[in-house]
C-alpha positions in Angstrom: 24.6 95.3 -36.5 25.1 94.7 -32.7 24.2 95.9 -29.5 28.0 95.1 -28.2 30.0 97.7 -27.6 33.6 98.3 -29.2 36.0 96.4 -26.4 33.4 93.3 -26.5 33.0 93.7 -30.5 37.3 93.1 -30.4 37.3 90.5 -28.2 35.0 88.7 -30.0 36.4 88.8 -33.2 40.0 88.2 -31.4 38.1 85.1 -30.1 37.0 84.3 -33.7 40.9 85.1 -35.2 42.3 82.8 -32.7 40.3 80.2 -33.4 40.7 81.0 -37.6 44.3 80.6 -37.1 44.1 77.6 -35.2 41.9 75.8 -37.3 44.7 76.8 -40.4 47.2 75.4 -38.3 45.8 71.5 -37.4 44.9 71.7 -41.4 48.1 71.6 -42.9 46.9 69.3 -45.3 45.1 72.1 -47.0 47.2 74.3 -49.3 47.5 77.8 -49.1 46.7 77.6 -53.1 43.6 75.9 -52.2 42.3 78.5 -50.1 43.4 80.8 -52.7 41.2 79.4 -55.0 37.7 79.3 -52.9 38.3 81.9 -50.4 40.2 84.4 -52.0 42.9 84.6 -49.2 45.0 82.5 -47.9 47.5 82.7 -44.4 50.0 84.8 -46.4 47.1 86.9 -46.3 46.4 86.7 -43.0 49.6 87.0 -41.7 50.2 90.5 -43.9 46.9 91.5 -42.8 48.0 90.9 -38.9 51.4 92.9 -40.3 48.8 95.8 -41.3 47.0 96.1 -38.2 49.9 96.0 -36.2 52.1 98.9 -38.3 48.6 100.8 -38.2 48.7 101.0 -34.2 52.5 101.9 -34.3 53.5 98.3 -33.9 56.5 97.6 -36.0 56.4 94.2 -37.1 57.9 91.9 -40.2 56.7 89.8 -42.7 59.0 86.8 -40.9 57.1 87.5 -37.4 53.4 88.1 -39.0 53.5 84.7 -40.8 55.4 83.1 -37.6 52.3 84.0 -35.7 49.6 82.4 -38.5 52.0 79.5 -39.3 53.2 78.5 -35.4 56.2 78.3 -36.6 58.5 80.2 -39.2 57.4 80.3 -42.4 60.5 78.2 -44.2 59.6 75.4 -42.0 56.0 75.4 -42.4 56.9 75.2 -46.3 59.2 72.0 -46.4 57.0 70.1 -44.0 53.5 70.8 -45.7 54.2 72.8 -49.3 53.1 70.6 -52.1 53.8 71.8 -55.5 50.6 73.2 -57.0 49.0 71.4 -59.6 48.7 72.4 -63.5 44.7 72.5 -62.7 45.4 75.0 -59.3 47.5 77.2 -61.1 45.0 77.8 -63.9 42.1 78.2 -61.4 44.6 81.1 -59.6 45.5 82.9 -62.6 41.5 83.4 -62.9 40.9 83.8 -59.5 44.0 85.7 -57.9 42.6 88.2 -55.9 43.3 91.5 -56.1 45.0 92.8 -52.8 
């Protein structure tokens, strides 16, 4: 794999989250469903994923703070300023697609 070791390995890939969740963040434009349907995950996904890591180091942390920190800002806002309604064609490609985790 790599000749890193394990504290360079993590701050590289926190490097590599930051910049994920960044990047999600300037493209509001794209729709969680959207990513969904060609990725397979989506920042809901993220954000419980961030909940996961956290709770597995002792962290406690909720689903309102997780998605705060992959939104920048709390998830209720995030959804009336950028949540379109999905499409008859993006819900049929989901129900294919939905991934299983």
């Amino acid at each position: 794999m790599s000749d890193h070791d394990d504290s360079t390995r993590t701050m590289l890939e926190a490097a590599a989250f930051r910049r994920l969740v960044a990047h999600l963040r300037e493209r509001s434009d794209v729709q969680n469903i959207d990513l969904m349907n060609l990725a397979g995950f989506c920042r809901n996904c993220l954000s419980n994923w961030y909940r996961e890591a956290a709770e597995a180091e002792g962290i406690a942390m909720d689903k309102a703070t997780s998605r705060e920190i992959v939104y920048g800002m709390p998830y209720e806002e995030w959804r009336a300023r950028y949540q379109r309604e999905a499409t008859a064609e993006q819900r049929a490609a989901f129900a294919i697609n939905k991934p299983d985790h």
